[in-house]
Wavefront OBJ file of the C-alpha trace (Angstrom):
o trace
v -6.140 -7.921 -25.480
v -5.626 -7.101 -29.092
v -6.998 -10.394 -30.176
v -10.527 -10.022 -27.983
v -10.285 -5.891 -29.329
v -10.534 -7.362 -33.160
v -12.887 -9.710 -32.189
v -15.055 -7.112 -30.359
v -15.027 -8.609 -27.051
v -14.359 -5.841 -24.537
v -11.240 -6.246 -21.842
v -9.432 -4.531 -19.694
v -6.002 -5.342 -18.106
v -4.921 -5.156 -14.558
v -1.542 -4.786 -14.007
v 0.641 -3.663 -11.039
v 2.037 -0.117 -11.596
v 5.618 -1.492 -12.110
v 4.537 -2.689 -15.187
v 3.581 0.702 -17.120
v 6.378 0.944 -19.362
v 6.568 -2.601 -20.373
v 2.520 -2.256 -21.388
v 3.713 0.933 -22.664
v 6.615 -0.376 -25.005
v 4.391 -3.939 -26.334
v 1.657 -1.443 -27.037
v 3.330 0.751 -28.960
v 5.215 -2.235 -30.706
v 1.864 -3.695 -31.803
v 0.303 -0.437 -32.053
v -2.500 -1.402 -30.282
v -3.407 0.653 -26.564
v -5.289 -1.532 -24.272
v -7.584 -0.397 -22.050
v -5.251 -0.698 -18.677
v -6.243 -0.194 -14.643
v -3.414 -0.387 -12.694
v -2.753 -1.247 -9.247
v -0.132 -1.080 -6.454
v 2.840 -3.495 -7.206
v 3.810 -5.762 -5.809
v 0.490 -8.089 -5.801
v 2.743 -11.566 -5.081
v 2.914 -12.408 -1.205
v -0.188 -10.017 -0.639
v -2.585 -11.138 1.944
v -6.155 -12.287 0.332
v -7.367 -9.279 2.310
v -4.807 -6.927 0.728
v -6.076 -8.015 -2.503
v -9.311 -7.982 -1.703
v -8.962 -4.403 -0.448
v -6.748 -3.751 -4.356
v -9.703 -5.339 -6.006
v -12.425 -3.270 -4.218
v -10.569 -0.226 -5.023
v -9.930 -1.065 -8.863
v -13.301 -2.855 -9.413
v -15.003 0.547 -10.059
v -12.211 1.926 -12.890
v -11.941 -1.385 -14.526
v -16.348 -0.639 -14.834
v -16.086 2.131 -16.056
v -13.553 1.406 -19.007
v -15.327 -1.060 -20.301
v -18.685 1.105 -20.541
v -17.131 2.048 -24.217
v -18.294 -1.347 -25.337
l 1 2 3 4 5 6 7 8 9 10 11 12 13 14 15 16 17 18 19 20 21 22 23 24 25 26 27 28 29 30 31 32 33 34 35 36 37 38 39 40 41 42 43 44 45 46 47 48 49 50 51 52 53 54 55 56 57 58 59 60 61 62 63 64 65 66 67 68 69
């Protein structure tokens, strides 16, 4: 994410909540703060319409943070 940033290609991660302080921690190591919409964990073994269903709920926040760009 840091790489497209530079490069000014716009991104934004989607990660499953259990993640937060690992994106937390490598963020603050590279001191770079990605644009980040997060979702329930755990996303392995979901149904396709379970993630579907995560998808069309995060499809609208992951929009809207890459309006910046």
């Amino acid at each position: 994410m840091a790489d497209l940033d530079r490069r000014g290609i716009p991104g934004v991660m989607v990660a499953s909540e259990a993640f937060r302080a690992a994106a937390s921690a490598q963020g603050d190591s590279i001191g770079f703060e990605p644009a980040i919409v997060w979702v329930p964990h755990p996303i392995q073994n979901r149904s396709a319409e379970e993630l579907r269903a995560i998808a069309a709920t995060a499809i609208e926040q992951i929009l809207a943070q890459l309006k910046p760009y």
